[in-house]
N, C-alpha and C positions, 0 to 999 in steps of 0.2 A: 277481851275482844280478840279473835283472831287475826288471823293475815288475811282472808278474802276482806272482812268486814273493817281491816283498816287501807286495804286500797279501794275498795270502795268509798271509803268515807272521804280520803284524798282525792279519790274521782269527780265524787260531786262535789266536793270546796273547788277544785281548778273548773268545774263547769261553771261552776257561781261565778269564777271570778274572772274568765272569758266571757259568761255572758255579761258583766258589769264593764268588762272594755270592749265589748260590742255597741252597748246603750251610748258609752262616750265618744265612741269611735263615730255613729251614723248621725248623734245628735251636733258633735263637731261639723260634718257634714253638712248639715242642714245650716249648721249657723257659719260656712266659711271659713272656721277656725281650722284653718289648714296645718300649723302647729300640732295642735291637739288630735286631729284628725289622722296624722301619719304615726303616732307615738305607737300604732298597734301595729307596727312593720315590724318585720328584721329590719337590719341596715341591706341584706342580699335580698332582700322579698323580691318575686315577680307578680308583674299583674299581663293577663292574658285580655285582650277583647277579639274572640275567635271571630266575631262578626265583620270588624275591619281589618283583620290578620296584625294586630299589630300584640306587640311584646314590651313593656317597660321593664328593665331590669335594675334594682335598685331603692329604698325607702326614699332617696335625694329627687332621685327623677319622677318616681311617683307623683312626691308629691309639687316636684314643678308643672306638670303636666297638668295636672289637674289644677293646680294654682293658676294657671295659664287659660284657662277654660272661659273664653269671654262673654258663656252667656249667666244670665240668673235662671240659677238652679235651687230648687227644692227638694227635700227627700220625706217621704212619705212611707214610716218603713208599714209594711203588711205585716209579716211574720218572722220571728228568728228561731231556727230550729235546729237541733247538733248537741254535742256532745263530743267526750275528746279531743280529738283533733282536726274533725271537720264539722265545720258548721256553715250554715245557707241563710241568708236573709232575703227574703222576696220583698219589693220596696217598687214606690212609684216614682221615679226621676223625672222632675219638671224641667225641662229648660228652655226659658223664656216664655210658660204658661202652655207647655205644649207636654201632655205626658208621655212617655215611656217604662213600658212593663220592665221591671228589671229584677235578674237574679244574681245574686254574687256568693260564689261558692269558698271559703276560705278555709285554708289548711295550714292550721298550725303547725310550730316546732316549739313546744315549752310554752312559752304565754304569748307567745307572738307569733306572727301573718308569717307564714315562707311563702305561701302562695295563694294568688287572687285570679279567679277569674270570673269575668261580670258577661250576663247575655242583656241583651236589650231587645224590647220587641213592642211595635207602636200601635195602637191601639187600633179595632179596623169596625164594620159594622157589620152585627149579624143577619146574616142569610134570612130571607124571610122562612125559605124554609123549616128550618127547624125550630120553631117559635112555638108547635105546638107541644115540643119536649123537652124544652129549658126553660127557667125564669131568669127573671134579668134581674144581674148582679148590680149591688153600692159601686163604684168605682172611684 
C-alpha cells in the first residue's frame, strides 16, 4: 500500500468515526442526555447562533445553555454530510410541537467540535404562485 492509499484509508476510518459521534451526539439530543450530547465538544468549543447574535464560548457553557432550555424539544435529523473536518447536519428542531428548519455546520479539530454554528428558519406557506412549478415536499 502506498502513502496516498494509506491516508486515505485513515481518512475514511476518522470519517467513520465522526460520523458515529455525530449519530450519538444528535440522538443524545433527542433523548436530553445533555452528558452524552456535549462529549463531541472540545472543552474551548464555540457555538455561533448568527440569527440572535449570540456566541457560547466553552463545552461547560454549551452545554448549560442548552440544559437550560425550558421547552420540549425534538430532533428530527434530515441529512448528515462532510467529511474531514467539516461536516453539516440539516435537522428539524421541535420546540414545544412547533418546527424549526435547522442547519448546524460543525468543524472539527482531531475527533472533536472547535466550532458550531446552527441557522434556524421556521417554516412559512407557499406562494400560490408557483404551484404550477413545484411539488409539495414530506416535512
Amino acid at each position: 500500500m502506498n502513502d496516498q492509499q494509506q491516508t486515505e484509508q485513515r481518512s475514511g476510518v476518522r470519517d467513520q468515526e465522526i460520523r458515529a459521534a455525530l449519530d450519538q451526539h444528535w440522538a443524545a439530543s433527542d433523548a436530553n442526555d445533555f452528558e452524552t450530547e456535549h462529549l463531541i465538544y472540545h472543552e474551548d468549543a464555540v457555538l455561533d447562533y448568527p440569527q440572535s447574535g449570540e456566541r457560547t464560548r466553552g463545552r461547560h457553557n454549551i452545554q448549560c445553555q442548552r440544559a437550560g432550555q425550558p421547552s420540549n424539544k425534538r430532533f428530527t435529523i434530515r441529512r448528515i454530510v462532510g467529511s474531514g473536518d467539516l461536516w453539516v447536519t440539516e435537522f428539524i428542531l421541535t420546540y414545544d410541537g412547533k418546527p424549526s428548519y435547522t442547519v448546524s455546520i460543525m468543524e472539527f479539530r482531531g475527533d472533536k467540535v472547535a466550532r458550531e454554528t446552527q441557522y434556524f428558519a421556521d417554516p412559512f406557506v407557499a406562494p400560490a404562485f408557483r404551484a404550477q412549478w413545484v411539488e409539495r415536499m414530506e416535512t
